[in-house]
DRENDRENLO-304970 format. One record per residue: z negated, x, y negated of N, C-alpha, C in turn. Coordinates in steps of 0.02 Angstrom, whole numbers, plus 50000, padded with zeros to 5 digits. Last residue first. Example, Ala and Ser with C-alpha at 12.3 -4.5 7.8 and 13.67 -1.06 7.14 Angstrom:
// residues 2
496465064250112496435068450053496065064549998;496105066050284496105061550225496105066050165;
END
This chain:
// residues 244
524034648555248524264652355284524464659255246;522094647255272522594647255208523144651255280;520674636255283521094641755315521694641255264;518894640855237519374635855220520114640455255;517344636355292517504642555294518374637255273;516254627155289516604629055237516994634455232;515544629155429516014624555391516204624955337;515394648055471515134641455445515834635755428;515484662055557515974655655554515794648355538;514944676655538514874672455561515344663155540;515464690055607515484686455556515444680555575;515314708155669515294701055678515144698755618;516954716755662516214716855628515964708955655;517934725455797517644719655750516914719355750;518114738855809518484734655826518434727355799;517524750255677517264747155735517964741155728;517074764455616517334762755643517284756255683;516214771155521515924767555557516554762155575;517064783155486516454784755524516064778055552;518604778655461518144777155463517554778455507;520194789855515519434785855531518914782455500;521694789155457521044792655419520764786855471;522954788255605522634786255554522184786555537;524294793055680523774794855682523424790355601;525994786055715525734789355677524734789455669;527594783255787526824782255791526504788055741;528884773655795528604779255760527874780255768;529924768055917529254766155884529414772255858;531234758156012531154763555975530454761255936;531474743956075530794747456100530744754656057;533244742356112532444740656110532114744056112;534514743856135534254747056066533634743556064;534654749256261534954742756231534914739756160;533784755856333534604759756334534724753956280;532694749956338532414755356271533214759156303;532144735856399532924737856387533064742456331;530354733556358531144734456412531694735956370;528954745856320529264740156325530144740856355;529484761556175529004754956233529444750556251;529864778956154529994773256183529484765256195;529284785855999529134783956052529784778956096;528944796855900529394794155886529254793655962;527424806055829528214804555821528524798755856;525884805255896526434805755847526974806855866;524874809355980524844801555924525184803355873;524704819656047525164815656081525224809856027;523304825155998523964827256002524464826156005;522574816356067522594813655978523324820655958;522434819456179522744812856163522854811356082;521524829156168522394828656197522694823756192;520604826456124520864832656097521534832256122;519844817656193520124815356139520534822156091;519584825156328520174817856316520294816756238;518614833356267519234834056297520054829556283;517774822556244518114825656214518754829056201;517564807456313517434815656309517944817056250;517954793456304517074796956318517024803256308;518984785156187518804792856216518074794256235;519744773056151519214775756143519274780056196;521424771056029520904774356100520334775656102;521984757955947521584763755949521564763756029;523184751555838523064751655896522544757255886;524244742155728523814745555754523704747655801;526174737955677525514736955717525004742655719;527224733455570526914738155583526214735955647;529004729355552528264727055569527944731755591;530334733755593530034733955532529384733655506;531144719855721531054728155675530714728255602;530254707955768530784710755734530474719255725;529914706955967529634707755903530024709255853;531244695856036530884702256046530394701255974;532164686356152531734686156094531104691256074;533694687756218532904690456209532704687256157;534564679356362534434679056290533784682156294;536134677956437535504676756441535314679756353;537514671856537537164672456457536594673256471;538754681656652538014676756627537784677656573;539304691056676539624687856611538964682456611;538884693656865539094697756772539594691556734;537754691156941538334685956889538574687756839;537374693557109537554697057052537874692057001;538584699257251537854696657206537974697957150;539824690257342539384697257280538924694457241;540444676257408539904684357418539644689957404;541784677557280541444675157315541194677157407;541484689057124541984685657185541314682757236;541094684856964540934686257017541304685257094;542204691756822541974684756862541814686756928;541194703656711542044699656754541784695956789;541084709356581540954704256606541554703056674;540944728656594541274721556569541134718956585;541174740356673540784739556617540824735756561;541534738156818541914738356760541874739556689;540264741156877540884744756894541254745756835;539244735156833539114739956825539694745956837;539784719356733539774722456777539594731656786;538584713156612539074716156639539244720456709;537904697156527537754702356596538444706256613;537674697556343537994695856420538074698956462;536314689756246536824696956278537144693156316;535824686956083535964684556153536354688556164;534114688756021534994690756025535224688656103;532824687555879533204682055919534014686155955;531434692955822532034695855836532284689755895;529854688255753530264688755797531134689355783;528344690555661529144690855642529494691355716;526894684855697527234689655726527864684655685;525984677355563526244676255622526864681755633;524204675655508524924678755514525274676355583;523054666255419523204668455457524164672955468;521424669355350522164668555339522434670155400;519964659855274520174662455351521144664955332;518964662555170519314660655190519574665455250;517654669955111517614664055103518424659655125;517884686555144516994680755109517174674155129;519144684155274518604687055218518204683655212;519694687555426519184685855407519104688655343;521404684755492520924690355442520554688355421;522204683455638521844680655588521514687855548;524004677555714523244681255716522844681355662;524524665155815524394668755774523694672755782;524414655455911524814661755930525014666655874;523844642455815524134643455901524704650755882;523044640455712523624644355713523594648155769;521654630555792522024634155721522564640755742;522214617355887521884623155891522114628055806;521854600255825522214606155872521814612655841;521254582055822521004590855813521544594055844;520864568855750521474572755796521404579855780;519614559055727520184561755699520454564855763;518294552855779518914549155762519394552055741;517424564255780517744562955841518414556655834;516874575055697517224566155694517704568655723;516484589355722516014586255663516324578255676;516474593655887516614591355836516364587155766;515194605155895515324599855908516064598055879;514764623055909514714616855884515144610255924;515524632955981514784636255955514574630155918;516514633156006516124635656056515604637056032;517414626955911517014623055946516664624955999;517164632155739517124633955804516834630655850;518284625255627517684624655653517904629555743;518984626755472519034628455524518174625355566;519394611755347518864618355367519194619855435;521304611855283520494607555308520204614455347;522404613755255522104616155216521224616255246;523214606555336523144615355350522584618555314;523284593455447522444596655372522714602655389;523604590055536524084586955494523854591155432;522144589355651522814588855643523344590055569;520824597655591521084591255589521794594155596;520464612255684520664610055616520864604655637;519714626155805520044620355780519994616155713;519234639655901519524638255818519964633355815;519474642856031518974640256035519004637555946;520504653556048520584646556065520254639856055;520384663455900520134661255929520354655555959;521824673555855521634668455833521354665655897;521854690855859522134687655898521444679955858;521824700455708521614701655793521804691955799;522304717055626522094709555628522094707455694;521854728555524522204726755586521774719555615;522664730755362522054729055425522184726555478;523534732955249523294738455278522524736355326;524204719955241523634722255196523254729055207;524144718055407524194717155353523774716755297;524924720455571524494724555516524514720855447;524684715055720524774718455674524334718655624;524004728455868524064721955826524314721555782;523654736156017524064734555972524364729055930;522324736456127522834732056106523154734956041;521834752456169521734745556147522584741656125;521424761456299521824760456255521814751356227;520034770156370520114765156340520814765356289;519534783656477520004782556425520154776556402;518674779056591518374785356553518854783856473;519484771856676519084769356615518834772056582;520444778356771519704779656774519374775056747;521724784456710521704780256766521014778256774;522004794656600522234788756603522024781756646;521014807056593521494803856556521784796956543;520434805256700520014803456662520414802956606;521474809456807521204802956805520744800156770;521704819956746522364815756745522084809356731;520574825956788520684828456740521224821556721;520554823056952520314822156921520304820656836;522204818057053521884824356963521314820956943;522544806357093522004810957130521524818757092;523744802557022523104801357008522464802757056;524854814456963524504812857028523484809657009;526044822056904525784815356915525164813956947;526254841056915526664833156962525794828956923;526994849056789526444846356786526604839456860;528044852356685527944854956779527384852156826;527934847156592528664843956625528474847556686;526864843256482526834846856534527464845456593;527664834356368527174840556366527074843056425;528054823956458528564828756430528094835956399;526794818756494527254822356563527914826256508;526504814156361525934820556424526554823656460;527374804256361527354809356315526944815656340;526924795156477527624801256469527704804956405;525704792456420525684799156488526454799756492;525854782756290525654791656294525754793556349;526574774156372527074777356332526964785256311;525664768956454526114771756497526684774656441;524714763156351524544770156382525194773656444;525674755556304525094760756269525194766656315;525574746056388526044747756377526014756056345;524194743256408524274746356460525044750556446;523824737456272523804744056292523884746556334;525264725056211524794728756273524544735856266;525654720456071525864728056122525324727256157;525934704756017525694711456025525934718156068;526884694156067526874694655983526214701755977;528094695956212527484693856200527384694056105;529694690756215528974696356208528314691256182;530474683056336530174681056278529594687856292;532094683156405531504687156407531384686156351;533184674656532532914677456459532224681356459;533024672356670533804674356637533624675456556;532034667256717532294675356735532694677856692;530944663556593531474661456636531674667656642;529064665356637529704664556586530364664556632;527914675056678528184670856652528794671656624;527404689156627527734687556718528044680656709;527824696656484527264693756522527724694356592;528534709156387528404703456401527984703256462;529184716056247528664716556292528444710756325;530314724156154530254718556208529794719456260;530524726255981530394728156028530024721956080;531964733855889531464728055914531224730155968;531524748355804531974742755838531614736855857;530464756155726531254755855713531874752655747;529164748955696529434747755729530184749755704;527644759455725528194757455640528604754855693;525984760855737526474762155761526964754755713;524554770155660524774764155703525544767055693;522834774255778523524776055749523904769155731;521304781355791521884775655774522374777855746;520204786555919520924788655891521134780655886;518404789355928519134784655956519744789255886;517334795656053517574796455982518204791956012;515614794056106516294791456110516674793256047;
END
């Protein structure tokens, strides 16, 4: 298996979101999907090969993208130059205690059951060292738009029997600009990793409304580590202490 890491620079915000949520706004998610990933490299493929038809019946296509042969990973961020990963559900702290131990309750008890436990840094992500836990939290982008007509290219008031609500408020909340994330591919062949590590650069679309100034990326290829790995295991004693 060889893998490709790259990571990717955000020159806009960018809006990736779930199935949830109210129609009329759109909350991103605080990572990049790799499915997003991978539908950003195969139009970079399809602009490299522009005669090339689609077709996941391509063998070759389908070990590219469609198969599992090709693994794209999540996209995380970055800090300190490390790519940091999603805060365990199963990682809880006394209520009110930021400072207080972490405990893993999939692998223990509660130590006192008389206190008030929540989960440690709900929708953050974490960096394991020797002797403390830290955690980060995605920077978000807040803008409110208004729906326009596609005729007038304005808000105007809907007549009655037209679909549709141009001048409606709605609202994004996207990732901010500026923030860097990770990401890798794992590759069974070679092949695959000869063409895809081609494609792990410059300047990308992701994610929605990329006419609206969303979703611009920079992507960029990054030195390997020969012992590469997604996560080292570590193990998670009571004295482990969390800092934000």
């Amino acid at each position: 298996m060889q893998v490709i890491s790259y990571q990717i620079q955000l020159l806009q915000p960018v809006l990736v979101t779930g199935l949830e949520g109210d129609p009329n706004s759109a909350n991103s998610l605080h990572y990049i999907p790799g499915s997003v990933l991978r539908g950003a490299f195969l139009g970079a493929y399809q602009r490299e090969h522009p005669t090339e038809i689609i077709d996941a019946g391509n063998s070759a296509l389908r070990t590219l993208f469609f198969n599992g042969a090709t693994r794209f990973l999540n996209a995380y961020p970055v800090k300190e130059d490390t790519r940091l990963l999603p805060s365990l559900h199963s990682w809880q702290q006394v209520k009110g205690e930021e400072k207080s131990s972490v405990f893993d309750l999939s692998m223990q008890d509660k130590p006192d059951d008389s206190k008030q436990w929540k989960r440690f840094g709900r929708g953050s992500f974490f960096r394991l060292n020797a002797s403390s836990l830290s955690k980060h939290l995605v920077e978000e982008h807040i803008a409110v738009h208004t729906a326009r007509s596609r005729v007038h290219g304005r808000a105007v008031q809907a007549q009655p029997g037209q679909q549709g609500e141009s001048g409606s408020v709605f609202r994004y909340i996207s990732i901010a600009t500026g923030q860097c994330f990770q990401a890798a591919i794992l590759c069974d062949f070679d092949t695959t990793y000869q063409t895809l590590q081609s494609l792990a650069q410059g300047k990308f679309h992701i994610g929605k409304a990329s006419s609206s100034g969303y979703g611009l990326v920079a992507i960029e290829e990054l030195p390997l580590s020969p012992a590469w790995r997604e996560w080292n295991q570590t193990n998670l004693d009571d004295n482990l202490v969390s800092s934000q």
